[in-house]
N, C-alpha and C positions, 0 to 999 in steps of 0.2 A: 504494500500500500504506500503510495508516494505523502509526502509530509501537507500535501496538499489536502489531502481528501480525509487522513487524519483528524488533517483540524478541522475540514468540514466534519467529520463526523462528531469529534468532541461538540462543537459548536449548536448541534442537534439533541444533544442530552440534555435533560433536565438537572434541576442544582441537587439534587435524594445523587441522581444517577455521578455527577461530576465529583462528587464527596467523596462518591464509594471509589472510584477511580484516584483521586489524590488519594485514599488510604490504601491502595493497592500499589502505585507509583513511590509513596513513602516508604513503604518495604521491601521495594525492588532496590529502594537507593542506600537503606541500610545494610543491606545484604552485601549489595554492591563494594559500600564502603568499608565492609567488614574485610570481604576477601581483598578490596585494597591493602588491608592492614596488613594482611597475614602471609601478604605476597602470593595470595592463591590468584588472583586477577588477571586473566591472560589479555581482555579486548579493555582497553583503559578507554575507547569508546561510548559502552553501554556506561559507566558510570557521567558522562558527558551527558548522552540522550537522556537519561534517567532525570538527572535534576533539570532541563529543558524541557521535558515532559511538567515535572511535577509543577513548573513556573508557570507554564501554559496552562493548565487547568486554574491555577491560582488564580490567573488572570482573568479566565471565563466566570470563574463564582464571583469574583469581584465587581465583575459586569454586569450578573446577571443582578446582583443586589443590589448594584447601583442602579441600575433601569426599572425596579420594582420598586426603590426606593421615589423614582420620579414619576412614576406611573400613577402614584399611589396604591 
């Protein structure tokens, strides 16, 4: 799936579905950073995508609370 369509698809979740996604991206990135620790880490890529993912959802809930917030 190209980084495009991704984020279209993120963009199409609701904020229950985007939550559950930043909790799932948040323990990819612990995980990640563990085997950084312990030198188990072979692609020092996914730890990159990992927190770029996790910012981008940030970003969407951010959005979306702020446009509900102005919505009323």
């Amino acid at each position: 799936m190209k980084s495009s369509e991704a984020k279209k698809a993120l963009r199409a979740k609701s904020p229950a579905d985007l939550q559950t996604e930043l909790e799932a991206l948040l323990k990819e990135q612990f995980g990640l950073r563990m085997q950084a620790a312990t030198q188990q880490l072979t692609n020092n890529t996914k730890l990159r995508s990992a927190r770029r993912g996790v910012a981008r959802v940030k970003t969407l809930i951010h959005q979306h609370k702020k446009s509900e917030a102005k919505n009323g």
